[in-house]
Every structure is written in C-alpha cells, then in structure tokens.
N, C-alpha and C positions, 0 to 999 in steps of 0.2 A: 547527691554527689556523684560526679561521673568514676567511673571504674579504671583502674589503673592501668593501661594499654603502651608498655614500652618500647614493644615492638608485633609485628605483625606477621608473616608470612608475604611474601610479593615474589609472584615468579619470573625470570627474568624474561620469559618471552613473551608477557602479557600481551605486550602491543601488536605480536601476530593475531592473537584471538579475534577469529572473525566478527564477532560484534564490535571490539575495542577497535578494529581496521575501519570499521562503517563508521566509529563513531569519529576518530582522525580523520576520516575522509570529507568531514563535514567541517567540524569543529579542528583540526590540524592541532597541531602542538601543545597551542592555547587549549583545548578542551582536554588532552590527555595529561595535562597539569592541571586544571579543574576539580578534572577526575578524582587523583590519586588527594589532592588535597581535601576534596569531601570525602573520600574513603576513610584519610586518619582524623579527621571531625568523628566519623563516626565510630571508629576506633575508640574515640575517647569517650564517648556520651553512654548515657545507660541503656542498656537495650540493644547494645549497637545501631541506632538510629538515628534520623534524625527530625526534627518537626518540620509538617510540611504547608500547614495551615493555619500560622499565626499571622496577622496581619503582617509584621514587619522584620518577618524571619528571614526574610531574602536581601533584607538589607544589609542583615546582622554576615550572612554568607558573604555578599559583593564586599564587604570588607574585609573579609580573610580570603576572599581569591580575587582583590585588586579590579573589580569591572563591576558594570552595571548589576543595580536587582532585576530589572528588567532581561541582561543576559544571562544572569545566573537561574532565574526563573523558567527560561525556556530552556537551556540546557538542562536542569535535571528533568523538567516534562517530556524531551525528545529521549534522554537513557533509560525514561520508564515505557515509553510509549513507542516508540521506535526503536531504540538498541535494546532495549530489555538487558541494560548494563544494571539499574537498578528496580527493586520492588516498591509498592506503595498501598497501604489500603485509606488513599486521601487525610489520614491523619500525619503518618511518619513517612518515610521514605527509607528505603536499607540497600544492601548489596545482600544479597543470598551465598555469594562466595564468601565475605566478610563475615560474616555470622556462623556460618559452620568452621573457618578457619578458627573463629575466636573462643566459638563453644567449644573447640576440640583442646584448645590451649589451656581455657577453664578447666574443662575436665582435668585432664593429665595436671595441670597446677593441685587440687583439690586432693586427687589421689594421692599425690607424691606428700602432702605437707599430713594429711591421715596418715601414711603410713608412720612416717618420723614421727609425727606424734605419738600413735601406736607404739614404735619401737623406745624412745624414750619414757613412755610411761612404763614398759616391761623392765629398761633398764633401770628406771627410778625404784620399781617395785620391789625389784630383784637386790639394790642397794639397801634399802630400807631391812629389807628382811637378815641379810647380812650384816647391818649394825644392831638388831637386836640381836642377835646370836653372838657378835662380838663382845656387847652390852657385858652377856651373862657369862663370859669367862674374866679371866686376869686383867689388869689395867694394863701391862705390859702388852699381850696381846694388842690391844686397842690402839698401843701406843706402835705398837710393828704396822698395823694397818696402816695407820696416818701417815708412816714414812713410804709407803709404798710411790712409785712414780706416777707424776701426775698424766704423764704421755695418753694412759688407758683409760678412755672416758669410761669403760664400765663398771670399773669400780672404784673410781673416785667423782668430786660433785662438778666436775667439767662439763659444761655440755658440748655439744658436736656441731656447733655455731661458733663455741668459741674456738673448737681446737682448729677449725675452717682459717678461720679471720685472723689465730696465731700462725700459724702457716703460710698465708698469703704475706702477711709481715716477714715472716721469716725469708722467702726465696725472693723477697722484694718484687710480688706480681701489681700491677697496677691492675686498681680497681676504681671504675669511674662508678660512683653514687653505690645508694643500697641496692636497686637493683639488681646489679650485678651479684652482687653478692648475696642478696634472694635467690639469685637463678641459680648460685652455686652449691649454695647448703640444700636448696631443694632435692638434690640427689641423696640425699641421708635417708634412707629406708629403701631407696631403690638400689644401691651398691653399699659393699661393707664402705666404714669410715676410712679402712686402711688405701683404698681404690682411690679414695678423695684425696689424698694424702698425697700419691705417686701420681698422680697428674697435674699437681698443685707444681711438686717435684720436680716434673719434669719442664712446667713451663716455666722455671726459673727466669726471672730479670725480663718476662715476657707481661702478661698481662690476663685476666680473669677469664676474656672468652676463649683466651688460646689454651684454658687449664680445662673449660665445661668442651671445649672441641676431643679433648684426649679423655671426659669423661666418655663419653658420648662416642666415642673408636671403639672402648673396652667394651660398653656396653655391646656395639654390636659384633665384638667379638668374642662375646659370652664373658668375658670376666669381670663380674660382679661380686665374687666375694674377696674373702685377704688371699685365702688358699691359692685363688686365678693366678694372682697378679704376684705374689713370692713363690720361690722358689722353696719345692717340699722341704726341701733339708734346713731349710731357716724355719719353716713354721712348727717341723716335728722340734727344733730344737729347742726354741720357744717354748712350745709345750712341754716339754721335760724339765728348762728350768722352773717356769712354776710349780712341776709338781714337786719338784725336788724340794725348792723352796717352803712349798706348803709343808711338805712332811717334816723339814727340819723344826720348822715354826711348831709343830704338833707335838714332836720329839720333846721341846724344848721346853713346852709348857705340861706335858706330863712328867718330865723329870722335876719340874716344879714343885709340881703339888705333890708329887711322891718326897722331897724334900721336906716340906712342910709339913707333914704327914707323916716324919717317920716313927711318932711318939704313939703314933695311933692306936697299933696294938699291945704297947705294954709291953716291949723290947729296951732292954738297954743297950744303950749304946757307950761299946769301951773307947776311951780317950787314951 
C-alpha cells in the first residue's frame, strides 16, 4: 500500500535550477508539468519511486500525464541521463531531492507522534497511580476528584486529540480531512498542550493551517511551554489555587476521620 504523502516541500524558484532550465529548454512547459506530476506519483508510491521496467509501465504513466508512452518514455530516460533531474538503477527511478525531503518529513513525523506517546503514557501512568491512592482514602475524596474540571487533560481521562478537536469546534476553525488535523495534534510533546490552545485561539473563525502557522511562530520563538505563552502572574496564580485547593481537600478529610474517631480513645463526650 503506498504511503500517505499529503504534501511535499516545492521550492518556489525550482524552475531557475539549472538542470530544471535544461530540462524546459528542451521539453518547455509541457515537460515541467510532466515533471512535477511524476514527482507526486512518487510522492505517493512506496519507496518514493517509481518502476522503471515493467513492460507496460509507461503506459500506465502517458495516462496520468495525458501523451504518448513513447513520450513519457524518453522524457524520463533524458532526466536520468541528460538532466540528472532523476536517479535510476534500471529497476525504479526516483528524485534524490524527493527522497531526502520525504525522509526528513518521516523522520520529524515519527519523532513527534513517540514523543506524545511517550508523554501520554507518563501522563496515563501518573493517573493511574493517583487513582489508587484516591482508591485508599474516603469515597467523598473520590467523589471531589471526579468533580474536578475536565479542561486539564492531566488529570482527568481526556486525551490531548480530543481537547485539540474540542477547540477547533469551539473557535469555529475549519479543518479540511484528518489530515489536517494529524498535522495539528502532532505538536503534543513538542509544545505544552496550553500553546496548542492559544494558537487554536488565536486563529478564531480562520482555519487549521493558519493555527499550525502560529504554532510554528512560537515555536521559533522559543515558547514552548504554558510558562512562554501566559503571563507569570496567571500561571503563579493558578498554582496557588490548586495548592490551596488541595490543602482544603486535606483539611477536610482529616477533620473527617478525626470526627469519626473521636470514640477512639475512651473520652466522653458531654452533650
């Protein structure tokens, strides 16, 4: 099955590249349409290549670039052999540019979806370990947990795909296919989730690349975590109410059991 190639890298000044000028010099318009149309053939095939010695492979080509097998034949023999626009070792044929662009996008894809996995299974682990510890106190405890806000995917059973895709609903961003929407959750372990957030935010009533373009700003202007992208005095503040909040929760369930307890040592207690 060919491999999923939704888009590519294409630089806009290709057609100065002195080989790509030899090759228009020859083949004119019509071959640098040729071109790029076997380019995303190969874009899409496994390997990024293409076959170069089936009997009736050139056929199958002249009908997705509209002309003879006989001319699409010589045209890719003159870019391997004269432009050295393409490679070939008589089985396949490729682009050398297409192949490193593609292996680089692989890469960085791979990386990015290990990392989020990485951080979601730390965060799943980390849940996990907190509902046993909830487990073994009060049911009420349990029951304060449950009410906590669903907004914080790390400790509630959210994942960070969904709070994505609620978000993009929410500022009404258009998102054409999954895709897009692959391309935008991929950022979860390269940036905190709050950074996804504010860019999402910010492309209001706009659309999904115009939110991965303002990922993709912060990024190169270092703000990757929540810390970057809020302002300290909202994140210290944050911090304080959950501590606060925890300590009351703590308060509340030691006056508990000291309630419940208070027969314990053999005190009476006057009415």
């Amino acid at each position: 099955m060919a491999k999923k190639a939704p888009f590519f890298s294409h630089d806009m000044n290709a057609r100065y590249d002195p080989k790509m000028s030899a090759m228009r010099g020859v083949y004119g318009a019509e071959g640098y349409g040729w071109f790029w149309m076997l380019i995303e053939m190969m874009a899409e095939a496994d390997g990024y290549q293409l076959d170069y010695k089936s009997k009736y492979v050139f056929n199958a080509y002249a009908m997705q670039l509209q002309c003879k097998p006989e001319q699409v034949s010589k045209f890719v023999s003159d870019c391997i052999d004269e432009f050295e626009l393409f490679a070939s070792d008589d089985s396949y044929f490729w682009s050398n540019s297409l192949r490193k662009r593609m292996q680089y996008r692989d890469s960085v894809s791979e990386k990015r979806a290990a990392a989020a996995n990485k951080r979601w299974e730390n965060q799943q682990s980390n849940a996990n370990a907190s509902n046993e510890d909830a487990n073994a106190m009060q049911s009420d405890a349990n029951k304060t947990k449950q009410n906590k806000t669903k907004l914080n995917y790390q400790e509630d059973d959210i994942s960070p795909n969904q709070l994505i895709l609620g978000w993009i609903n929410k500022y009404s961003l258009k998102c054409k296919g999954v895709n897009q929407l692959e391309e935008i959750t991929s950022f979860v372990g390269i940036v905190d989730i709050e950074v996804i957030e504010l860019a999402i935010k910010k492309a209001e009533k706009k659309n999904v690349p115009y939110a991965i373009q303002i990922i993709q700003d912060l990024i190169s202007e270092g703000k990757t975590t929540k810390e970057s992208v809020q302002p300290s005095r909202v994140v210290k503040l944050e911090k304080e109410q959950k501590a606060t909040s925890y300590q009351d929760h703590v308060m509340k369930l030691q006056q508990e059991m000291r309630n419940r307890n208070e027969y314990a040592d053999g005190d009476a207690v006057n009415l």
